[in-house]
C-alpha positions as CSV (number, residue, x, y, z in Angstrom):
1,X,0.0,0.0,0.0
2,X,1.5,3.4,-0.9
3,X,0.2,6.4,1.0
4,X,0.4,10.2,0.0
5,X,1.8,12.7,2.2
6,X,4.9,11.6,3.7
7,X,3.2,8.8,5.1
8,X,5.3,5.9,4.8
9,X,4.9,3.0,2.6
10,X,4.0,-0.6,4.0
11,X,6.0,-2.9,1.7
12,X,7.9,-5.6,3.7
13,X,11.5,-5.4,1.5
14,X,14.5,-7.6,2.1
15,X,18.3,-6.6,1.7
16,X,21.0,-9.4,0.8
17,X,24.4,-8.5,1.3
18,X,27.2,-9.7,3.4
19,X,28.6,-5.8,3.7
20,X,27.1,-4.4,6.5
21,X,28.0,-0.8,5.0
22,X,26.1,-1.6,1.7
23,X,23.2,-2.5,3.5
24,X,23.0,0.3,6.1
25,X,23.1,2.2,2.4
26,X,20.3,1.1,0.7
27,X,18.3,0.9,3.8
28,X,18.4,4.8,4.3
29,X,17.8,5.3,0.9
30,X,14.7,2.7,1.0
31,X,14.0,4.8,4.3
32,X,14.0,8.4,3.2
33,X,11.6,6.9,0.2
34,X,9.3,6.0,2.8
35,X,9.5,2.5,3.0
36,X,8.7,1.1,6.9
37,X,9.3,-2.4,6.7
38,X,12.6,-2.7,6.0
39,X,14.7,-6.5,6.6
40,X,17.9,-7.3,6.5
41,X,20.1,-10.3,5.6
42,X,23.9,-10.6,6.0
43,X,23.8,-14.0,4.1
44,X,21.8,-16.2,1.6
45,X,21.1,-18.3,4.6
46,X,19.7,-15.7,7.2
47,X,17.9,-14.3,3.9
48,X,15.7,-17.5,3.5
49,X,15.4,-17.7,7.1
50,X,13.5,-14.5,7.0
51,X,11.3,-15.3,3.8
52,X,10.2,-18.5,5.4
53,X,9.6,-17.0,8.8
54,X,7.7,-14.3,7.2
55,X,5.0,-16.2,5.0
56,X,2.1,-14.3,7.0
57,X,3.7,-10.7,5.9
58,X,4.8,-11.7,2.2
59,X,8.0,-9.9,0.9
60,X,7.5,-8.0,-1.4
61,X,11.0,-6.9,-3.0
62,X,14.6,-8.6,-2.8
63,X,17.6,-6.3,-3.3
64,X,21.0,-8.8,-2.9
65,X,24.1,-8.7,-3.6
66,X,25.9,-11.1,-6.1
67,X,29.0,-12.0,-4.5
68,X,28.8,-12.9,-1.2
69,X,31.1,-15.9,1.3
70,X,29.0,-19.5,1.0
71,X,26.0,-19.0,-0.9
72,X,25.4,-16.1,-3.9
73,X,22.8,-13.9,-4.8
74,X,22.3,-16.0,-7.5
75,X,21.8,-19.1,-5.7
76,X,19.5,-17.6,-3.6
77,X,17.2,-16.4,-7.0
78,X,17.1,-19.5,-8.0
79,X,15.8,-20.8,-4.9
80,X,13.3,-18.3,-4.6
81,X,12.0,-18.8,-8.3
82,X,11.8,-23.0,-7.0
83,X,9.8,-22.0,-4.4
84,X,5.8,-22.2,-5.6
85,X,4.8,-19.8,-2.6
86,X,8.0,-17.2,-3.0
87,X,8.4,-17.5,-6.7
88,X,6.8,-14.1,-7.7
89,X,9.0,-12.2,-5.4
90,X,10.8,-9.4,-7.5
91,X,14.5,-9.5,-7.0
92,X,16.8,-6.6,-8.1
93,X,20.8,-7.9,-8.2
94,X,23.0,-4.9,-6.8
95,X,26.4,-6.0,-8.0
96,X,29.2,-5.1,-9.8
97,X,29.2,-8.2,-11.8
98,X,29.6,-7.8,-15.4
99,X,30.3,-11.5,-16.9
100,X,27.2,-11.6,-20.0
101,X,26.6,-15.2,-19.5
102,X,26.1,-14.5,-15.7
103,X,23.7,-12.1,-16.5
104,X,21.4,-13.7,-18.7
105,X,21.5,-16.5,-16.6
106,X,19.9,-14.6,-13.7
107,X,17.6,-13.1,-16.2
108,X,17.0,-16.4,-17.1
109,X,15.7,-17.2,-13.4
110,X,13.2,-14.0,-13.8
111,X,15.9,-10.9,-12.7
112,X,13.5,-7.6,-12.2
113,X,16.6,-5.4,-12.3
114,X,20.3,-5.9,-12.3
């Protein structure tokens, strides 16, 4: 729901990044947009921990980083996309990664925005 006025706006969104400094970053700027409910995730792991622990209050935007220790941004796409309940989730990739045949195949796994 998206609400005029400065009110601010009830999305639950998820950030997937191992950098703590990259996350504080996109969470002020999701912030000062006037997003509320804001999550965060230091790894692919703690990431589906939160999606699955969350299935009352769907997510409803990803923004991960690619590389990350263990576990990629990538992999966790794809296991989002296998996932019947979570597969409609749009994911934006915040990365630096700029191999072609990386890219098309996380727009393969249905990448909103790289």
């Amino acid at each position: 729901m998206i609400k005029k006025n400065g009110c601010k706006l009830s999305m639950k969104i998820l950030i997937v990044d191992d950098a703590v400094a990259v996350r504080r970053q996109v969470f002020r700027v999701l912030d000062e947009m006037g997003f509320k409910s804001i999550l965060e995730a230091g790894s692919v792991a703690e990431a589906w921990s939160i999606i699955e622990r969350n299935r009352g209050e769907e997510i409803k935007l990803i923004f991960s980083d690619w590389h990350m220790p263990g576990e990629t941004g990538l992999d966790l796409l794809k296991k989002i996309r296998s996932h019947p309940k979570f597969n409609k989730i749009p994911f934006i990739m915040l990365t630096t990664e700029q191999e072609k045949s990386k890219i098309i195949e996380a727009a393969h796994f249905g990448l909103q925005g790289y």
